[in-house]
N, C-alpha and C positions, 0 to 999 in steps of 0.2 A: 035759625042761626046757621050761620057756613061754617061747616065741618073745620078742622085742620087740614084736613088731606085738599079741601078744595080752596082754600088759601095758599096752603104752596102750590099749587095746581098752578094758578091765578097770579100769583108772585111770579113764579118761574116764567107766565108767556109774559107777563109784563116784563121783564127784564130780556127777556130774546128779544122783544118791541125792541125796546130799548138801544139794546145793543146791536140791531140788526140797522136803526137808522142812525145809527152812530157812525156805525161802516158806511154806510151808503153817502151819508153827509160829507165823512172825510174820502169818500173816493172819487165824487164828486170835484169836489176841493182840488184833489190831487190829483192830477191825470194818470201817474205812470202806476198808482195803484191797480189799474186794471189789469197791468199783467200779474201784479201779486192777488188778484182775486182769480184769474182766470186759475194760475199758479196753484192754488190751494185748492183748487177745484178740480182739476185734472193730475197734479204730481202725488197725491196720497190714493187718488184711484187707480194710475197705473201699479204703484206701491204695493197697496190693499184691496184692490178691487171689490168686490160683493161687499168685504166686513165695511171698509169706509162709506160704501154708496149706502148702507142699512143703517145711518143714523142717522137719529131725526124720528118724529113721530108721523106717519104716517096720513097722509101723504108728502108731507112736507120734511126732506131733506136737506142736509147740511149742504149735501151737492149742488144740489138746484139751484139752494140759496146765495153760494158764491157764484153759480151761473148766471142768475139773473141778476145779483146785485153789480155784477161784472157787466150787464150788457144796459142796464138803465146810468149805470156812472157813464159810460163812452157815450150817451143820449146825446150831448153835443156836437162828435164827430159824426156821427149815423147817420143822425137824425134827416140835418135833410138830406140827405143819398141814400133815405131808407125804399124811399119811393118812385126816384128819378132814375136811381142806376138800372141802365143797362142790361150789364151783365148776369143780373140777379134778379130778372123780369119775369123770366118762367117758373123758377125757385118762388120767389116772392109772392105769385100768385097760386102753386100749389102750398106751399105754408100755410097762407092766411085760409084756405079753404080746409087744410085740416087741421086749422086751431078751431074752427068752427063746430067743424061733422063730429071732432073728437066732445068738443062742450055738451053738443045733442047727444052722444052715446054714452058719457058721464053723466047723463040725467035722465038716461031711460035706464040704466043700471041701476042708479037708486033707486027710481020707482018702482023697479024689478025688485030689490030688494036684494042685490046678486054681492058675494060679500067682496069687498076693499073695491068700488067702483072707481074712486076717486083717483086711484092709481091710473086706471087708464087716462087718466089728463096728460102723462106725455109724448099720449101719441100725437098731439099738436103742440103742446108743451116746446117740443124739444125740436121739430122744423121751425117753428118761430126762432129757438136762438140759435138756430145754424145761420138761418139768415139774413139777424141782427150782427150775430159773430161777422159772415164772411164780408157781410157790408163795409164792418171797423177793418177787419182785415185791410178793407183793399184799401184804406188811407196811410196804411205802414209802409215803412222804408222797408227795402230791401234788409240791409242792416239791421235792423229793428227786428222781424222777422227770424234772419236765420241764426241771429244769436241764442234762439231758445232754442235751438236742435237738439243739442245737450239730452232735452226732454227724453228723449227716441232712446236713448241708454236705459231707462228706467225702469220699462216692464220684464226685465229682463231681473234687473234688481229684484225686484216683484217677486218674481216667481220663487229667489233661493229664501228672500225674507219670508216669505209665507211657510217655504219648508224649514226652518230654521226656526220659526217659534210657532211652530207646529199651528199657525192657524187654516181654516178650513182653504180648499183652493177651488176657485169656481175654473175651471177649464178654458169654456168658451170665453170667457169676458178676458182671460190669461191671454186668450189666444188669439180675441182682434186687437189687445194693446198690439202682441209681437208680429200680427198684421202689418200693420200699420209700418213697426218701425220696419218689417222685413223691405217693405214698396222702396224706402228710402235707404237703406243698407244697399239694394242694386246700384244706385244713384251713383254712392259714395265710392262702392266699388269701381264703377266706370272712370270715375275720377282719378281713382287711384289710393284710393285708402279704404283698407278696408276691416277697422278697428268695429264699427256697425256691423257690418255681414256677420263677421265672426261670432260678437258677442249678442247678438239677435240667433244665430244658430244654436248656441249655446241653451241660452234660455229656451227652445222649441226643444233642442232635446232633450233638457230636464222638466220641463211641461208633459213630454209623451211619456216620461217613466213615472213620473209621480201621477199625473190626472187620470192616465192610461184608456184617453179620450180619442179618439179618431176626428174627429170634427175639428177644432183645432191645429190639429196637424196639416190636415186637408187644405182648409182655409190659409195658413200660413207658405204652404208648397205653392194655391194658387197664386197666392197674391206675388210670389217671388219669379212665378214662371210667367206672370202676366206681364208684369215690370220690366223684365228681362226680355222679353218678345219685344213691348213694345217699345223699347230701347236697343233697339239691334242696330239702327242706322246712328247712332251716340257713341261707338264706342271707339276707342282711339284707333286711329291706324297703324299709329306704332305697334310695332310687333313685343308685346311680353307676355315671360312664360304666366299664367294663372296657377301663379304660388299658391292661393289660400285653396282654389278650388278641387285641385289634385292634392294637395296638402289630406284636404278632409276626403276625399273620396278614398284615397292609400291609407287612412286609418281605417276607416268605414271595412273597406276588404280586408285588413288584414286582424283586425278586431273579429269579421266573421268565421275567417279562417281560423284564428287561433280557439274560437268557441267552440268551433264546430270538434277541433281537434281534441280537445281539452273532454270533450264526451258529456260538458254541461246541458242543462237544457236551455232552449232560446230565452224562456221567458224570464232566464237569470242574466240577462244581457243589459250592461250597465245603462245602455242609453234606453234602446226602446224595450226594453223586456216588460217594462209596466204594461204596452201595447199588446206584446203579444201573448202576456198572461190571461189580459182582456179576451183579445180571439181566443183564446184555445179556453178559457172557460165558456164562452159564448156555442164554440162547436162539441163541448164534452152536456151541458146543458140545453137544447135546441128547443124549451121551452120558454127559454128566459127572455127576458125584454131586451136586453143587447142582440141575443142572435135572432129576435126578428125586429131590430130595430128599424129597418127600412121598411119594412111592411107594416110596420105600427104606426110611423110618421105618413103613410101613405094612405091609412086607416082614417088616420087624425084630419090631415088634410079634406078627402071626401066628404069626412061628418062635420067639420069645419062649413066648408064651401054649401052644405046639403042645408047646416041650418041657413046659412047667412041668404041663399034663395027663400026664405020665408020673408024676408027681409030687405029685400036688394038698396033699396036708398042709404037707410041711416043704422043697417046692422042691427047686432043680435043685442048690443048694448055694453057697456065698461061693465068688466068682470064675473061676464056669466062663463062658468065651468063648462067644458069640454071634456063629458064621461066619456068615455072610451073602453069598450070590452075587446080583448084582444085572445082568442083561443080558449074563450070559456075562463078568460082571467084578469080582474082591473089591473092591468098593467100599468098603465098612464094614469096620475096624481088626478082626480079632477078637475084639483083647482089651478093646473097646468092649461099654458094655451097652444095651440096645433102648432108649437116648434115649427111656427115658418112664418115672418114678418108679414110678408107678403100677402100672405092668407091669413094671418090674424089681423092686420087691416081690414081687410074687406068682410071678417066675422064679427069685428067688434064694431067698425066705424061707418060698413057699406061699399059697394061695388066702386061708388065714385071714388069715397080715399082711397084705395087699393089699387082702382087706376092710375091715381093723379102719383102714388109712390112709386110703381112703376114706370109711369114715363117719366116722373124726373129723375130714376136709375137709370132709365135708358139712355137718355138727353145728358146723365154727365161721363157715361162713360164713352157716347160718341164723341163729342168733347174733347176728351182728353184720349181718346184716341183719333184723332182729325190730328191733333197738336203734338202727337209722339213723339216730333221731330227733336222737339225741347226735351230735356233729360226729366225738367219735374214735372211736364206733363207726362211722362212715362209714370213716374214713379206716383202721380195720383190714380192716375189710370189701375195701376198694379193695390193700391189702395183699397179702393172704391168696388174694383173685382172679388179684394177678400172681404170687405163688409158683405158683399151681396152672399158669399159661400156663408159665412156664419150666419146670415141672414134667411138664409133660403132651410135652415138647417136646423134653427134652435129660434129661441122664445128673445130674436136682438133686442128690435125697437121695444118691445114693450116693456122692457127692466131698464131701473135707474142706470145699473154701471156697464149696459150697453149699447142702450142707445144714444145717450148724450155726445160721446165718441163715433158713433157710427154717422150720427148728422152732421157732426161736424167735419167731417172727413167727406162726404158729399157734398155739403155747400161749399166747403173750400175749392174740392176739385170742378165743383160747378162754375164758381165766380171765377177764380183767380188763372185757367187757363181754357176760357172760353173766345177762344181767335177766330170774327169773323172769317168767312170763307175770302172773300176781297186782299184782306192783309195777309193771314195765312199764305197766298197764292204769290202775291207780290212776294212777302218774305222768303219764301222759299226760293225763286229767283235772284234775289239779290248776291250778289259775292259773301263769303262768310267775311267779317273785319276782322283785321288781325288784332292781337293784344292789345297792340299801342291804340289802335283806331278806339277799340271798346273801351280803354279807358280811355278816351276824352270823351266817347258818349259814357259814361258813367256805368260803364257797366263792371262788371267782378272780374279780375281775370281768374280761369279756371273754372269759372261758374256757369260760364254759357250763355249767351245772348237772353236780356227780355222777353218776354213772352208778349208784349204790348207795350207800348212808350207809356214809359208813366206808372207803369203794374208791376209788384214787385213779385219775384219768383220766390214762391214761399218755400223753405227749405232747400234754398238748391244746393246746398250741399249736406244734404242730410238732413 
């Protein structure tokens, strides 16, 4: 006879059934639901991060679940352009090859016996809906599109809500949201408003005093200095002074002077003193896992890459541990993976997905830098740089609340501003149109010419 405990067991997933093909029926039904799925799926992660992507029973997440019930509702837009388009030719064929290597490495983990194997299903998991996402993407209006920008306010939100009721705060996953929004804060700036920059600085500097993380920081400076480069030929001619920039640099010095003077120590410094309490505990302890944190990730990587050549096809399997002895000390969790995407591809899935991730990094950052001309191919460009710095640096793709973001930020920057070299060439020859001309080709004024006839510039203003 079945227990009580396995009747509500039993109850409970039958009503998730339930109520999960409830959603899917009425979103189906209803087209414009898909943005209130997508909605639900991305705004309480930049919010909550780690705590939001941690519900759900394992493997199977609330996240996911408005992911994918978000990408099977738009099935009639996608669908057929899921395999005709173009632009999403290269993309499309390394996804579907690591939905695959990832299923094989999800089932030599079981058989390994290696524990939560199933977890690693999104390292194919989640390229499949980047490049379902960027497919529907590309049938959106303009309009349609940069109405959500708003979004890019919110990991900033994030960060004071989490110190505000005191729940835990993951750094990295803090710190490609304010990626992200930092790429498009340049944008905004160029434009002339610069409400983004600001409030994206903000939240980075309450990130580095509270997480009192380096990687984060790093990540969010690259992604802003990449943006910024590769937007140098976008910026107005008109000559004005850079009020916010000098603004923040003249606090900056005069916050260090008045510290310095005042006889405190740094690591009481309101912005970054979390940081450098970190350092100066890192160099008063030089046994500790921060102050050899490069030579432990460097440790990891090696014994990473050493098992995975036992291996080279189909990897070491979903969810086998990476012990690691670091100075006669387990420093690193076991059940931690070698902090580097890129090489835990190639440990968990095999040499080929590892390839195939890295060339489609490399294929969208050339991309969007070919196209830097356009302001948001700059600002994917500046994107796509800071997924790779968190990437290259901490455990992205292979957690819920950072990989789902991190792909979708690559397949967007892959699709949506990939300008044959032909057009590219031409376009760049042509006369720029002025206002009036751009609006009767339908373009924004202030927003900056198409990126392709017919392709909408996703966020061009922010």
């Amino acid at each position: 006879m079945t227990s009580p405990s396995d009747t509500e067991l039993l109850l409970l997933c039958v009503f998730a059934v339930v109520c999960t093909a409830a959603v899917l029926v009425v979103s189906i039904c209803v087209q414009s639901t898909v943005w209130l799925l997508w909605g639900l799926c991305l705004l309480p992660l930049f919010l909550f991060g780690r705590t939001y992507a941690a519900v759900g029973i394992s493997p199977v997440y609330l996240l996911d679940l408005f992911a994918v019930i978000a990408s099977i509702s738009a099935v009639g837009v996608w669908g057929p352009r899921a395999f005709s388009e173009q632009r999403m030719r290269g993309f499309r064929g390394a996804a579907l090859l690591l939905a695959v290597l990832a299923a094989l490495a999800v089932y030599r983990g079981l058989e390994a016996g290696y524990s939560d194997p199933l977890k690693g299903g999104i390292l194919g998991l989640y390229p499949v809906l980047g490049w379902l996402a960027a497919t529907w993407m590309l049938t959106r209006s303009e309009w349609e599109l940069t109405r959500w920008r708003w979004i890019l306010f919110v990991p900033t939100l994030g960060v004071f809500l989490n110190a505000a009721l005191g729940m835990p705060i993951t750094p990295a996953a803090s710190g490609l949201y304010l990626v992200i929004a930092s790429a498009f804060s340049i944008q905004l700036h160029h434009l002339g408003d610069s409400r983004l920059l600001v409030w994206t600085l903000v939240g980075t500097a309450a990130l580095t005093a509270i997480g009192s993380k380096r990687g984060p920081l790093l990540a969010v400076v690259a992604a802003m200095l990449a943006t910024a480069i590769a937007s140098r030929s976008n910026r107005r001619r008109v000559k004005r002074l850079p009020f916010v920039s000098l603004t923040l640099v003249t606090m900056g010095v005069l916050g260090a002077i008045g510290l310095s003077m005042s006889g405190e120590r740094l690591s009481e410094a309101p912005v970054v003193g979390g940081l450098i309490a970190r350092v100066e505990a890192s160099a008063e302890n030089p046994d500790s896992e921060s102050a050899n944190n490069v030579e432990l990730r460097l440790l990891m990587w090696k014994e990473a890459l050493r098992a995975a050549s036992e291996e080279p096809l189909f990897g070491t399997g979903a969810g086998r541990p990476l012990d690691v002895v670091f100075e006669r000390q387990p420093l690193n969790d076991p059940k931690s993976g070698p902090h580097n995407s890129f090489v835990g591809y190639i440990y968990y899935v095999g040499w080929p997905a590892g390839i195939a991730v890295i060339l489609i990094v490399g294929v969208t950052l050339r991309r969007t830098w070919r196209a830097r001309h356009h302001l948001v191919a700059a600002s994917w460009f500046g994107a796509t740089v800071g997924v790779c710095v968190t990437a290259f640096t901490n455990v992205a793709f292979e957690t819920t609340y950072i990989g789902l973001p991190s792909w979708l930020v690559i397949a967007g920057a892959y699709s949506l501003v990939g300008v044959p070299r032909g057009e590219e060439t031409a376009e760049r020859r042509e006369p720029k149109p002025s206002v009036q001309q751009g609006s009767e080709q339908g373009a924004v004024p202030g927003r900056g010419p198409r990126i392709l006839p017919g392709v909408p510039t996703v966020c061009s203003r922010g």
